[in-house]
PyMOL Python script that loads the backbone (N, CA, C, O; Angstrom):
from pymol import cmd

cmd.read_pdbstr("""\
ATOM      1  N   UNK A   1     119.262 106.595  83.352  1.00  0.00           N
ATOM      2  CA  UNK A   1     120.552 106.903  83.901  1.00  0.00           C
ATOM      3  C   UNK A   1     120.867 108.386  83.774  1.00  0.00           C
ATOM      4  O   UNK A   1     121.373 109.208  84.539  1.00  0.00           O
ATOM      5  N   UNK A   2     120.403 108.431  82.573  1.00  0.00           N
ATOM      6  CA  UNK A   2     120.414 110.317  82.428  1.00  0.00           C
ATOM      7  C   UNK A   2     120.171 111.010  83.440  1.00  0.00           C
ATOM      8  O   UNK A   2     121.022 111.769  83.904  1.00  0.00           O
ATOM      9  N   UNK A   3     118.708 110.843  84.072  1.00  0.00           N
ATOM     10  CA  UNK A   3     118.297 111.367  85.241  1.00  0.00           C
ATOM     11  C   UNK A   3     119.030 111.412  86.489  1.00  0.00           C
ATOM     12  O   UNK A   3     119.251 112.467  87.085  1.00  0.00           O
ATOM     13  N   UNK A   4     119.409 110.273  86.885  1.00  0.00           N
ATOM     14  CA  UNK A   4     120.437 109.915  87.663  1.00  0.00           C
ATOM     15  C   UNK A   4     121.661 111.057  87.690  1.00  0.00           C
ATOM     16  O   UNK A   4     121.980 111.702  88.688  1.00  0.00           O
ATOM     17  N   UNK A   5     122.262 111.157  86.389  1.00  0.00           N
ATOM     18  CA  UNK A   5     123.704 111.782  86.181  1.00  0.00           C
ATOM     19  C   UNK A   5     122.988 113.031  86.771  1.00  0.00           C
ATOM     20  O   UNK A   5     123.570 113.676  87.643  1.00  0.00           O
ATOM     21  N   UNK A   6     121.569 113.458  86.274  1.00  0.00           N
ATOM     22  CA  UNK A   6     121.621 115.233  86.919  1.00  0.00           C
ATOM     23  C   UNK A   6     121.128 115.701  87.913  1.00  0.00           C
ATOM     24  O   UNK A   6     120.894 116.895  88.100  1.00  0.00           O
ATOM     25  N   UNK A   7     120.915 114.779  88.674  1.00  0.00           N
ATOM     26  CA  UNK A   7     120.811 115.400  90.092  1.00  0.00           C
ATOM     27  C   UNK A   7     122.424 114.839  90.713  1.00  0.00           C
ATOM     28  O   UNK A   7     122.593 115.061  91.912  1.00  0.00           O
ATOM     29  N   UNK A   8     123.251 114.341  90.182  1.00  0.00           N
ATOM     30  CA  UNK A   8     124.747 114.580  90.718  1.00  0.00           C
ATOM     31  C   UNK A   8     125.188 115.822  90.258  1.00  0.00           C
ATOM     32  O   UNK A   8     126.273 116.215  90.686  1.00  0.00           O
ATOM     33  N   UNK A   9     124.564 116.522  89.470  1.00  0.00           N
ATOM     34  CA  UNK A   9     125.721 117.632  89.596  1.00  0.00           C
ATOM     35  C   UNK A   9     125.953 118.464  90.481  1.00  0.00           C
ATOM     36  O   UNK A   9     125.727 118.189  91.660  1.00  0.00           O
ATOM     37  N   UNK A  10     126.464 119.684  90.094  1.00  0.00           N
ATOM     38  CA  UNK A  10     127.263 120.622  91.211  1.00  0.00           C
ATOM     39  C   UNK A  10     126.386 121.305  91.826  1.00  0.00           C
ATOM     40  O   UNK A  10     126.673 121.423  93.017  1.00  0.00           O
ATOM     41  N   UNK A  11     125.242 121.913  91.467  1.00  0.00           N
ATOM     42  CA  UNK A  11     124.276 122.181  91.673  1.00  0.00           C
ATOM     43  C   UNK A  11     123.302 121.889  92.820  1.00  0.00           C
ATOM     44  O   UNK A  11     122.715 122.726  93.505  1.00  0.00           O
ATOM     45  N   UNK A  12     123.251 120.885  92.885  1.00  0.00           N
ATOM     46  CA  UNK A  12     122.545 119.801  93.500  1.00  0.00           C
ATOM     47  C   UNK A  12     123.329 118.335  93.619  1.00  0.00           C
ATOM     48  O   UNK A  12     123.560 117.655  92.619  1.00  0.00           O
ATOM     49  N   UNK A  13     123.578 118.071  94.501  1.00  0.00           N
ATOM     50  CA  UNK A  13     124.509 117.125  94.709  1.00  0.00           C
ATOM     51  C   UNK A  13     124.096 115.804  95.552  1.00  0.00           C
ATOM     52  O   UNK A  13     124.031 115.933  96.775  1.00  0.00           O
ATOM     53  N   UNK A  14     123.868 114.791  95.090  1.00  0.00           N
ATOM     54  CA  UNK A  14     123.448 113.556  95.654  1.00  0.00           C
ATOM     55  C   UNK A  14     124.297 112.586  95.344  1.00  0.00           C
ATOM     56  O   UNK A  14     124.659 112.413  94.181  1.00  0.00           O
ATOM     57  N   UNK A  15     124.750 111.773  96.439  1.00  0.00           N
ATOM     58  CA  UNK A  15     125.863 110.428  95.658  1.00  0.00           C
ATOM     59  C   UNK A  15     124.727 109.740  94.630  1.00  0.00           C
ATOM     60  O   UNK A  15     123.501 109.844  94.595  1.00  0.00           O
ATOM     61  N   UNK A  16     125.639 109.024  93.849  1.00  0.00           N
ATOM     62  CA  UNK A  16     124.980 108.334  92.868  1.00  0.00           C
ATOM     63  C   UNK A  16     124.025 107.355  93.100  1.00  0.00           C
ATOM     64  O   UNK A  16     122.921 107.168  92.588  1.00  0.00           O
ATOM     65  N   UNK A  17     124.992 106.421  94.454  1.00  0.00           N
ATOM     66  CA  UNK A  17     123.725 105.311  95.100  1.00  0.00           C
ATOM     67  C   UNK A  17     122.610 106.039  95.691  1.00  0.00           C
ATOM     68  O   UNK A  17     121.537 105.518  95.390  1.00  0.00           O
ATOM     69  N   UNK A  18     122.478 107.325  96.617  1.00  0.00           N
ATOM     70  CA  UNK A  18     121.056 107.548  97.006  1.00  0.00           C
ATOM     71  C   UNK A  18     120.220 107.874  95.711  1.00  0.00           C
ATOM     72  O   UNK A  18     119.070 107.472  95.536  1.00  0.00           O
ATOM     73  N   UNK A  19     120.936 108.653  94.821  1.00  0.00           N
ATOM     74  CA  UNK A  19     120.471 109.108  93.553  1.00  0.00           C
ATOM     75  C   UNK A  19     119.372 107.606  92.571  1.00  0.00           C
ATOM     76  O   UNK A  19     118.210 107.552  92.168  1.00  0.00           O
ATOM     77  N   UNK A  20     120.314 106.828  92.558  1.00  0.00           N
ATOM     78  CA  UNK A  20     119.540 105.999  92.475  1.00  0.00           C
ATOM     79  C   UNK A  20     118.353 104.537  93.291  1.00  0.00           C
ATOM     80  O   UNK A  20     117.945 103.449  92.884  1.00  0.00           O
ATOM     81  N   UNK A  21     118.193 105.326  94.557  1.00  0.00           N
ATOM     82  CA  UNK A  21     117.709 104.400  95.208  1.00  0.00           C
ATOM     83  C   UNK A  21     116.099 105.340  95.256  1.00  0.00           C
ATOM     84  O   UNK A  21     114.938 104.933  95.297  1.00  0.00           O
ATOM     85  N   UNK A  22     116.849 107.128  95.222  1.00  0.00           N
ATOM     86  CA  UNK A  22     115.515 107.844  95.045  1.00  0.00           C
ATOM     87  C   UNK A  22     114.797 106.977  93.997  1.00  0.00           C
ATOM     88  O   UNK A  22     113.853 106.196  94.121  1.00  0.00           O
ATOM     89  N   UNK A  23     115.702 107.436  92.667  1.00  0.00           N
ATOM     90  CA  UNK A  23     114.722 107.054  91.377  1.00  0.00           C
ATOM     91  C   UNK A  23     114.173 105.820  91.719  1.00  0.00           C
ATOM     92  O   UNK A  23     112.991 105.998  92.013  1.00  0.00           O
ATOM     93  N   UNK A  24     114.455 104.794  91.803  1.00  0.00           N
ATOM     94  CA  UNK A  24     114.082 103.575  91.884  1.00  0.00           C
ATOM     95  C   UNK A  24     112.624 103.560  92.770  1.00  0.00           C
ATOM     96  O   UNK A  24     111.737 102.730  92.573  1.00  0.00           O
ATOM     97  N   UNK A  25     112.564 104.571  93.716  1.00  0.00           N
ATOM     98  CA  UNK A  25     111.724 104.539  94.865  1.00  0.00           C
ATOM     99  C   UNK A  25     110.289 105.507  94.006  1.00  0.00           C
ATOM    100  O   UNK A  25     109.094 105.230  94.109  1.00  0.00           O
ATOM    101  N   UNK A  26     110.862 106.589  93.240  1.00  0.00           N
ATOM    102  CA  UNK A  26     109.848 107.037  92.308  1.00  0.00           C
ATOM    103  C   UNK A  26     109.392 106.455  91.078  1.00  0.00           C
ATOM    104  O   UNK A  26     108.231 106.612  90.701  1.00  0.00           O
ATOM    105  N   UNK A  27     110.227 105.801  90.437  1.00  0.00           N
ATOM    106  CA  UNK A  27     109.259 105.229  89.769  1.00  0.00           C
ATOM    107  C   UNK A  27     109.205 103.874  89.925  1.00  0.00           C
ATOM    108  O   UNK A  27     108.375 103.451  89.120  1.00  0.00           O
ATOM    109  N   UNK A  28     109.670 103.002  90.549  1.00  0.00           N
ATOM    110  CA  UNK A  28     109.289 101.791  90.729  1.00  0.00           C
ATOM    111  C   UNK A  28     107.994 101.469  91.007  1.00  0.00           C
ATOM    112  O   UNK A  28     107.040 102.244  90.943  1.00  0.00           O
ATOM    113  N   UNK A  29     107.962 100.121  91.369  1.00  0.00           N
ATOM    114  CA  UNK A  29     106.258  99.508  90.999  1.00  0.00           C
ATOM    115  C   UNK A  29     106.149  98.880  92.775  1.00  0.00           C
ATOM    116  O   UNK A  29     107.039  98.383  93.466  1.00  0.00           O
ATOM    117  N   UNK A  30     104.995  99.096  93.035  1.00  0.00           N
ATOM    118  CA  UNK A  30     104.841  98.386  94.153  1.00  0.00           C
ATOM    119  C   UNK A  30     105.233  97.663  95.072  1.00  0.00           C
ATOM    120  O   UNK A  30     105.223  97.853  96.288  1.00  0.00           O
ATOM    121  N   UNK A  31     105.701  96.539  94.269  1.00  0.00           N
ATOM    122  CA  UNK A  31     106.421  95.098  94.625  1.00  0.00           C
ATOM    123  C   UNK A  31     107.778  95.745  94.775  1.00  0.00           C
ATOM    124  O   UNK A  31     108.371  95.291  95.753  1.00  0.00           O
ATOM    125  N   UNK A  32     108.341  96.511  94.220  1.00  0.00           N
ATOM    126  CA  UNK A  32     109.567  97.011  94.505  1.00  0.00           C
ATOM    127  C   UNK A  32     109.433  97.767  95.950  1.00  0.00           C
ATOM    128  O   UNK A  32     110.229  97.607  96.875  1.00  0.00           O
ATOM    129  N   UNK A  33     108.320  98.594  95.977  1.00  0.00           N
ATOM    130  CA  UNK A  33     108.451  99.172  97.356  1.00  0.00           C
ATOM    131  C   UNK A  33     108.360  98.512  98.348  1.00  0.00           C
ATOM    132  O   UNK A  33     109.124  98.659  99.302  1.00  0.00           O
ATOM    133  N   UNK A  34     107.040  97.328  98.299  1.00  0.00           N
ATOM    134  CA  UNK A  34     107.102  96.576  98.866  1.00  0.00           C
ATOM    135  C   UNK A  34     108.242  95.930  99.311  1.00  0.00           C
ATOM    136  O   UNK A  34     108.207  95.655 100.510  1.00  0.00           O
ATOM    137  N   UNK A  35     109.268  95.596  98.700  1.00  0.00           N
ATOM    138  CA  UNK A  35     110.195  94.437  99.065  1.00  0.00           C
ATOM    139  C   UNK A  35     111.137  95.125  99.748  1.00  0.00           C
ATOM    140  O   UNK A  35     111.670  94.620 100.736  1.00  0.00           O
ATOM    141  N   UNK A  36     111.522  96.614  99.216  1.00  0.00           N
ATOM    142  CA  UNK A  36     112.450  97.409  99.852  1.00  0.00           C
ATOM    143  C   UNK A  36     111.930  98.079 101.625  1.00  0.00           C
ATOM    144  O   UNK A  36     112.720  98.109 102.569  1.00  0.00           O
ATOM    145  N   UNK A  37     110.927  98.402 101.679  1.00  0.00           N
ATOM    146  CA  UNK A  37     110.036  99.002 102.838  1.00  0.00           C
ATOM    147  C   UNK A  37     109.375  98.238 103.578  1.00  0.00           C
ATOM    148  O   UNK A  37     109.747  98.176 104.750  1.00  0.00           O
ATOM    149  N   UNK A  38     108.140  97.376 103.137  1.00  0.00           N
ATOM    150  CA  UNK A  38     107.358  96.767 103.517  1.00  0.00           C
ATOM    151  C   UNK A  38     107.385  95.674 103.961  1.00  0.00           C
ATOM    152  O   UNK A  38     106.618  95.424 104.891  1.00  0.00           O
ATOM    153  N   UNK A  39     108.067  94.880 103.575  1.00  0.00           N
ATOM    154  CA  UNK A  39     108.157  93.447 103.627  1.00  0.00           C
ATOM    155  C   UNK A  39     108.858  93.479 105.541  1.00  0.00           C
ATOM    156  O   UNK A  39     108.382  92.648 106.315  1.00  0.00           O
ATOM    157  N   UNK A  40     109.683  94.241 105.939  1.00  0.00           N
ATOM    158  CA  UNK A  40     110.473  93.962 107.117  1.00  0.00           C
ATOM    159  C   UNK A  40     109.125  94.451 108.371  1.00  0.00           C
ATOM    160  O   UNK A  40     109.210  94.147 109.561  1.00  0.00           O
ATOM    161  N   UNK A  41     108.041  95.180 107.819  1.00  0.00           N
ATOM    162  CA  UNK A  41     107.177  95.296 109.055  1.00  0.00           C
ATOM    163  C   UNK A  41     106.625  94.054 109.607  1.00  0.00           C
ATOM    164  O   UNK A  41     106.708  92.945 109.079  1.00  0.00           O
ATOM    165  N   UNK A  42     106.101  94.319 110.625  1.00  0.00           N
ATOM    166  CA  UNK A  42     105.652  92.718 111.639  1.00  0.00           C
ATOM    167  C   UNK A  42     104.146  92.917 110.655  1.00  0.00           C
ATOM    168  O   UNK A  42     103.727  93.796 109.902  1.00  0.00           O
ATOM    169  N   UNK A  43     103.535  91.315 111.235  1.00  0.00           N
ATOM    170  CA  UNK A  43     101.668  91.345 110.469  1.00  0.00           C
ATOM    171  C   UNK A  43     101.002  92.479 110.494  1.00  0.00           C
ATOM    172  O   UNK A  43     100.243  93.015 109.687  1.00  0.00           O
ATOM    173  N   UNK A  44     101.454  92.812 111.695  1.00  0.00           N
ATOM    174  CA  UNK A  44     100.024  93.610 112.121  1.00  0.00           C
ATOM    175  C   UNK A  44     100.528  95.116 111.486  1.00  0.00           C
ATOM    176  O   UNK A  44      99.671  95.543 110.711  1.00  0.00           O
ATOM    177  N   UNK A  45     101.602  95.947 111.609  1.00  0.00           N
ATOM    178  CA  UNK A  45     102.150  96.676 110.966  1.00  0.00           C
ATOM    179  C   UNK A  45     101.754  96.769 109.089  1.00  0.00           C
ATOM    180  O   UNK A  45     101.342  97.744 108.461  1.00  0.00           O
ATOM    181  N   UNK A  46     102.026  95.572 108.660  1.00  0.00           N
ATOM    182  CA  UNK A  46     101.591  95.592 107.533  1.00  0.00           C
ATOM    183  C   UNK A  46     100.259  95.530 106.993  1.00  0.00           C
ATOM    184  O   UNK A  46      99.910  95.833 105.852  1.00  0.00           O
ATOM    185  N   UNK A  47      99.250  94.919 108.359  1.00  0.00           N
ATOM    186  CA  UNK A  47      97.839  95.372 107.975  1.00  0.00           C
ATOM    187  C   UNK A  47      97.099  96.370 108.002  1.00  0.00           C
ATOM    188  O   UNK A  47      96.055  96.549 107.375  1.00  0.00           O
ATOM    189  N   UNK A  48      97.807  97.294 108.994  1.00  0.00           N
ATOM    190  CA  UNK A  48      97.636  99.155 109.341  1.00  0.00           C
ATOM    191  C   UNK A  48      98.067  99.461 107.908  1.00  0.00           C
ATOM    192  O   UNK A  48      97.163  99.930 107.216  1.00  0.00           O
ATOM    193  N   UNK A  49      99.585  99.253 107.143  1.00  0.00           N
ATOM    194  CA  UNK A  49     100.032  99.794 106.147  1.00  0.00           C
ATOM    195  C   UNK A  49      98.802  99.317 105.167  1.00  0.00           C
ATOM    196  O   UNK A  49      97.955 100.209 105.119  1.00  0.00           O
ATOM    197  N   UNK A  50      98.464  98.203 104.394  1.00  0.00           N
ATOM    198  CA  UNK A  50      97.971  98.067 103.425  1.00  0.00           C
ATOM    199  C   UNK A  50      96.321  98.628 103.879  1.00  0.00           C
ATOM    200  O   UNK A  50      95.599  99.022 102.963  1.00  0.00           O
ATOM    201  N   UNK A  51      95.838  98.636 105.180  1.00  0.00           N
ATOM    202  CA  UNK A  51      94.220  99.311 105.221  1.00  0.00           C
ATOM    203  C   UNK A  51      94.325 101.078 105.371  1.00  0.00           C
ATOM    204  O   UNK A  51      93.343 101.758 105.670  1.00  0.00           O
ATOM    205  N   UNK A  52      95.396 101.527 105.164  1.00  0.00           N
ATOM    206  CA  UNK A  52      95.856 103.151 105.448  1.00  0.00           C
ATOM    207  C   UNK A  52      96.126 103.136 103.513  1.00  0.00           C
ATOM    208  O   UNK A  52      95.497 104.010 102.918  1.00  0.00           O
ATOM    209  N   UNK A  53      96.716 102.503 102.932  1.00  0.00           N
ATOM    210  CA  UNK A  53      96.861 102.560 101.541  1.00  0.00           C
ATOM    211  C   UNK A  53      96.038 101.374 100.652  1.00  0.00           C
ATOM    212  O   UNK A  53      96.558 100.532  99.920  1.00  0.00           O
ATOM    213  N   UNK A  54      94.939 101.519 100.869  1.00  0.00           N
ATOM    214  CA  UNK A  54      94.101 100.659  99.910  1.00  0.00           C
ATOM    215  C   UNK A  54      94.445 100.599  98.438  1.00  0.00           C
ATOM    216  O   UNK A  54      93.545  99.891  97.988  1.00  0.00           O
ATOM    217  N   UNK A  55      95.146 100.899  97.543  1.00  0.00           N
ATOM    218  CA  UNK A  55      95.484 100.993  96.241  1.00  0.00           C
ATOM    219  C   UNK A  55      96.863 100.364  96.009  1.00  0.00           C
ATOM    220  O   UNK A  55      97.339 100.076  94.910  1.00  0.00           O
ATOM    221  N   UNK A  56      97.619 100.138  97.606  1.00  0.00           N
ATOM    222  CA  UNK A  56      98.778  99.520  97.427  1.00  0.00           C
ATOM    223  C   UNK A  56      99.164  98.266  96.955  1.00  0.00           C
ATOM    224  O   UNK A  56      98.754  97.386  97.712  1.00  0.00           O
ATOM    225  N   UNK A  57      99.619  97.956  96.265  1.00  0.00           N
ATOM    226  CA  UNK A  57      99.314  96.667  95.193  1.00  0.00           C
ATOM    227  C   UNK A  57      98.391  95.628  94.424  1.00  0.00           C
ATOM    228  O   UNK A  57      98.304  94.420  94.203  1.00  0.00           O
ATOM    229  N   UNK A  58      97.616  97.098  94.090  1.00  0.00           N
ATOM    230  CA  UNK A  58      96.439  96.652  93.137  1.00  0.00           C
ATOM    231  C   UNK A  58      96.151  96.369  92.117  1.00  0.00           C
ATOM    232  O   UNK A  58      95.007  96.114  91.741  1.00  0.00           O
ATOM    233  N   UNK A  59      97.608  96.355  91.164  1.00  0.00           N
ATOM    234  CA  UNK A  59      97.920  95.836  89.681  1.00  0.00           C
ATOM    235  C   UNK A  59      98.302  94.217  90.250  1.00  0.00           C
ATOM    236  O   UNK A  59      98.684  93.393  89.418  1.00  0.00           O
ATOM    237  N   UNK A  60      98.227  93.989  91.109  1.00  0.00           N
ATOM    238  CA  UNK A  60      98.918  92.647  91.447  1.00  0.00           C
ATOM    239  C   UNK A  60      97.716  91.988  92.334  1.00  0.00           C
ATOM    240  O   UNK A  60      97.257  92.460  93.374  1.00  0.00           O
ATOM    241  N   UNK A  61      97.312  90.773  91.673  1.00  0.00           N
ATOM    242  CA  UNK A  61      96.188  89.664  92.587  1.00  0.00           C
ATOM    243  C   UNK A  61      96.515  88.992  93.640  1.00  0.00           C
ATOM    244  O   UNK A  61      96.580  87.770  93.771  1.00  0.00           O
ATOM    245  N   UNK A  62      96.769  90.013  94.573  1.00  0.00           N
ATOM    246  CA  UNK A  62      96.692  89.415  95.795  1.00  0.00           C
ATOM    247  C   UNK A  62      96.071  90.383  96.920  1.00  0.00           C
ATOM    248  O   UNK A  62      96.263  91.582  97.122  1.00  0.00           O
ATOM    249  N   UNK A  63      94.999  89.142  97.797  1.00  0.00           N
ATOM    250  CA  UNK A  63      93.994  90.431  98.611  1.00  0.00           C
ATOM    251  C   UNK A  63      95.115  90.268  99.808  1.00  0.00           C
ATOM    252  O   UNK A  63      96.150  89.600  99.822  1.00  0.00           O
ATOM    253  N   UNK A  64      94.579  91.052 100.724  1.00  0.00           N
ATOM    254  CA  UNK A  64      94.449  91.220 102.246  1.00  0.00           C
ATOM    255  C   UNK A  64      94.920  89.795 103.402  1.00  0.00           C
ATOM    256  O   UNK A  64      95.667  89.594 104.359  1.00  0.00           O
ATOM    257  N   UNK A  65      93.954  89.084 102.579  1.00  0.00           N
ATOM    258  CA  UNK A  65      94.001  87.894 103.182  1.00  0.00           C
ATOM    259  C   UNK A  65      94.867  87.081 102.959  1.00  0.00           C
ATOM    260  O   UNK A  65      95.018  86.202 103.808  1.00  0.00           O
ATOM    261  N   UNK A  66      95.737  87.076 101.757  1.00  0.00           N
ATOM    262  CA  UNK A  66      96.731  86.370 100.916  1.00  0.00           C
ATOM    263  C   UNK A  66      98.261  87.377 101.095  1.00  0.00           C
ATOM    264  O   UNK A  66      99.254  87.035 100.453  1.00  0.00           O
ATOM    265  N   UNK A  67      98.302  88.354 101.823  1.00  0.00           N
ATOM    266  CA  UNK A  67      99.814  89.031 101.897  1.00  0.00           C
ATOM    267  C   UNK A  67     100.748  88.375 102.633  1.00  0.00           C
ATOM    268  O   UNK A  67     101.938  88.681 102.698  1.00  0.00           O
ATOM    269  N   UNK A  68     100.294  87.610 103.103  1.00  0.00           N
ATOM    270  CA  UNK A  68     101.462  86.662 103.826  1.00  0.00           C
ATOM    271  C   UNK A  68     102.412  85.896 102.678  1.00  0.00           C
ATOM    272  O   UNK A  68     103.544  85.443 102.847  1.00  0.00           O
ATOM    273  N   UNK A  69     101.771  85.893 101.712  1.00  0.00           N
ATOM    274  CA  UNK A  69     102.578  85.199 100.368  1.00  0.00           C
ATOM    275  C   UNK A  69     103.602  85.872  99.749  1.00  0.00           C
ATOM    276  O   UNK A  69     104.414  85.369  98.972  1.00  0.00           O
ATOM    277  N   UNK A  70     103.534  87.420 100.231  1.00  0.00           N
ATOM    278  CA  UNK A  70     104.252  88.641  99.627  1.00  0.00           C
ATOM    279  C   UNK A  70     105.619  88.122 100.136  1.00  0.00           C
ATOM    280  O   UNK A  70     106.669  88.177  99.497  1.00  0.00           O
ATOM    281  N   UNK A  71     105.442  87.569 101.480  1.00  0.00           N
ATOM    282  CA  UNK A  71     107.022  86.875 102.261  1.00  0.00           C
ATOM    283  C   UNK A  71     108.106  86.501 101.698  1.00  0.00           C
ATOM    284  O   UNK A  71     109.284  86.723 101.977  1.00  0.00           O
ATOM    285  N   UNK A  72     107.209  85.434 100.213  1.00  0.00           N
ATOM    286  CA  UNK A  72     107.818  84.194  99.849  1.00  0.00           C
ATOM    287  C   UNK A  72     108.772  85.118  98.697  1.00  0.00           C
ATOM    288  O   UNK A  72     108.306  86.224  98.424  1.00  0.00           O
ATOM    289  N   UNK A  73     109.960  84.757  98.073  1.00  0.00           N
ATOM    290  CA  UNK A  73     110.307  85.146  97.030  1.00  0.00           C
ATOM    291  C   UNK A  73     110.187  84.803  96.184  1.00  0.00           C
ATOM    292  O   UNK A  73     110.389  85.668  95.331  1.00  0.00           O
ATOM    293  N   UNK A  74     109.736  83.197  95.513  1.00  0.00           N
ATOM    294  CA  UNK A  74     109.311  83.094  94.433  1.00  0.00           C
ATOM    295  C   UNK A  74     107.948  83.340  94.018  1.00  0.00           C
ATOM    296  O   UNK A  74     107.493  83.445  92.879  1.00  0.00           O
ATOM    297  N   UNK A  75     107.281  83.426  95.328  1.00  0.00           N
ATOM    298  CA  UNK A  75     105.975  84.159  94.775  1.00  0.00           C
ATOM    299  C   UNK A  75     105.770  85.503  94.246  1.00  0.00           C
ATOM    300  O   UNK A  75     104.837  85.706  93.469  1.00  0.00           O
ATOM    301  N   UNK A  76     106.680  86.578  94.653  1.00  0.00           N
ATOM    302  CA  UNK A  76     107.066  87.517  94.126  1.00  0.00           C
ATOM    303  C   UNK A  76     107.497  87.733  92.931  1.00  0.00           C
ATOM    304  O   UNK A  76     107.195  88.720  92.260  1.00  0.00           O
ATOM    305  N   UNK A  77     108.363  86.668  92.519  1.00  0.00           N
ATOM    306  CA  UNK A  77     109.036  86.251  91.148  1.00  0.00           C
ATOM    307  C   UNK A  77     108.046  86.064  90.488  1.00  0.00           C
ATOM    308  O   UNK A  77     108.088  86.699  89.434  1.00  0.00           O
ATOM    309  N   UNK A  78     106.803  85.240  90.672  1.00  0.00           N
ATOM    310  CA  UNK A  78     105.754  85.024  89.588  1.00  0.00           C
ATOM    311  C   UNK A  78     104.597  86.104  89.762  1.00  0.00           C
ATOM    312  O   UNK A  78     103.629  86.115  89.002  1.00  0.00           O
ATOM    313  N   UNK A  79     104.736  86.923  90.704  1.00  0.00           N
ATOM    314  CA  UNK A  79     103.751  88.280  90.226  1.00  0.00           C
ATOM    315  C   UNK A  79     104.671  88.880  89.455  1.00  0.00           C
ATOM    316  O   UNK A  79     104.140  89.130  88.373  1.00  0.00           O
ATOM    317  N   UNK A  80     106.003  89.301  89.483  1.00  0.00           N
ATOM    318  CA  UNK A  80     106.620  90.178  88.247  1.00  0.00           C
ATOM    319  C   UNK A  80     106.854  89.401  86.694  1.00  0.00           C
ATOM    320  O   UNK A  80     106.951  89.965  85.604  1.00  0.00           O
ATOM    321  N   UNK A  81     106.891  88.382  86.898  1.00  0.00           N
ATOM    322  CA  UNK A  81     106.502  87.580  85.561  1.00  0.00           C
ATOM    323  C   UNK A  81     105.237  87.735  84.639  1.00  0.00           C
ATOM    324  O   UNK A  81     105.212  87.918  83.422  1.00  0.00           O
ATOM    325  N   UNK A  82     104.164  87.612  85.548  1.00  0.00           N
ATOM    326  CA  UNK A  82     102.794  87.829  85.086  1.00  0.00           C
ATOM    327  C   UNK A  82     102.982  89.370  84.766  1.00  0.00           C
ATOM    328  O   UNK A  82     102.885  89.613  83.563  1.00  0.00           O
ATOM    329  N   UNK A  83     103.266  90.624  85.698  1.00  0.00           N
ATOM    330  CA  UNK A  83     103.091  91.463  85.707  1.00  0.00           C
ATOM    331  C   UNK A  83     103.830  92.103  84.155  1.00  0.00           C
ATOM    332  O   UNK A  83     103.406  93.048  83.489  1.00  0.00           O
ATOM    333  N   UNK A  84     104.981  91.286  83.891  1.00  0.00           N
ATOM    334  CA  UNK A  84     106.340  91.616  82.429  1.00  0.00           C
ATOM    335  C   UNK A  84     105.168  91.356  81.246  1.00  0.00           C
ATOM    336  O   UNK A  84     104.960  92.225  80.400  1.00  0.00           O
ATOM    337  N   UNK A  85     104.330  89.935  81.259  1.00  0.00           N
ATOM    338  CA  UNK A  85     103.671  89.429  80.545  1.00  0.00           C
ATOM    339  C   UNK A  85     102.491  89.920  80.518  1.00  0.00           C
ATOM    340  O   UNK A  85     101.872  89.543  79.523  1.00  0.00           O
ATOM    341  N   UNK A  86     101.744  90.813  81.401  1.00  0.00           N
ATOM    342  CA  UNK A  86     101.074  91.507  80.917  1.00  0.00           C
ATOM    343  C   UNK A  86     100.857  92.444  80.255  1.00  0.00           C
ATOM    344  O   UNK A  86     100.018  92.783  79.420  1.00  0.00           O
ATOM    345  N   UNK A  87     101.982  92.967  80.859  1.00  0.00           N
ATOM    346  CA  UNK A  87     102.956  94.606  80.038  1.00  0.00           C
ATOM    347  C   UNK A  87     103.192  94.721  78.606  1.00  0.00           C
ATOM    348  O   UNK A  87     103.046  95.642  77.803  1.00  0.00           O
ATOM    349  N   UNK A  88     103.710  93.194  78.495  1.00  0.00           N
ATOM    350  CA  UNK A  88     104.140  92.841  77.132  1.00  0.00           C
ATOM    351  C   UNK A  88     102.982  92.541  76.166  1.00  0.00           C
ATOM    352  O   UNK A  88     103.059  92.568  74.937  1.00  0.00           O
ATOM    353  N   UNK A  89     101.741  92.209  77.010  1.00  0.00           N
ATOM    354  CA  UNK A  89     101.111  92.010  75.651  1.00  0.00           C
ATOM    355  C   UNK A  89     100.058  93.313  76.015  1.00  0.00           C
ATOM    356  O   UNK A  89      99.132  92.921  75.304  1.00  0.00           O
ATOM    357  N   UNK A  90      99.707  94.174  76.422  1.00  0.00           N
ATOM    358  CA  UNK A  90      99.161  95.588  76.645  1.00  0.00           C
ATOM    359  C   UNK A  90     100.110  96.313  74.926  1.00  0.00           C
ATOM    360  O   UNK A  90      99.520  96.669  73.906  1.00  0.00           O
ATOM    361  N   UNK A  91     101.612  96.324  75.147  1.00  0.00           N
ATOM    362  CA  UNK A  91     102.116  96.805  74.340  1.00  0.00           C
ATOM    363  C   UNK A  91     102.051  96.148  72.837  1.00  0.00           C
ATOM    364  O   UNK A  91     102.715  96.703  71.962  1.00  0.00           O
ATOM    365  N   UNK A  92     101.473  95.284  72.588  1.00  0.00           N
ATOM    366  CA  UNK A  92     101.360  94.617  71.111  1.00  0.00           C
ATOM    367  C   UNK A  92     100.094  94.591  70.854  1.00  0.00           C
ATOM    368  O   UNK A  92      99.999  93.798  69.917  1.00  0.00           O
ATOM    369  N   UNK A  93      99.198  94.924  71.081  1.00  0.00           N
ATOM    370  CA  UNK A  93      97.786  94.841  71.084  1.00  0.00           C
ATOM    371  C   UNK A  93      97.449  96.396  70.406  1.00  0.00           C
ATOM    372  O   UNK A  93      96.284  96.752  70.226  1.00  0.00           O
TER     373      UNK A  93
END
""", "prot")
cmd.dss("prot")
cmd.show_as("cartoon", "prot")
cmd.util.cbc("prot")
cmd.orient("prot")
């Protein structure tokens, strides 16, 4: 949020919501971009996007052939689950 507060200042001036839709867009994770950007392109759009960015959601098991699942929202829900639970145990190890 810190970050947030300083690119509002006087200086440099961004409302707070783009301010935070930047951040969100820099450091967010894939699936976030995905859902915000990606998800509204047609098939074929999204198969130009993911064969132009080969690395684009590659912490996450799902190929090429399986992005049609990206659609669903609870399938989404259980890649960021797995993805929390992996995180979580990376950090205790």
């Amino acid at each position: 949020m810190v970050a947030i507060n300083n690119l509002c200042q006087k200086d440099i001036f961004i409302p707070v919501g783009r301010a935070k839709r930047l951040y969100s867009y820099i450091f967010g994770d894939d699936l976030d971009f995905y859902e915000e950007f990606t998800i509204h392109l047609s098939d074929e759009e999204q198969e130009r996007f993911f064969d132009a960015n080969p690395d684009f959601m590659s912490k996450f098991s799902v190929g090429r052939d399986k992005m049609y699942l990206l659609r669903d929202r609870r399938f989404r829900r259980v890649l960021r689950k797995i993805k929390e639970y992996e995180d979580k145990h990376k950090r205790n190890v």
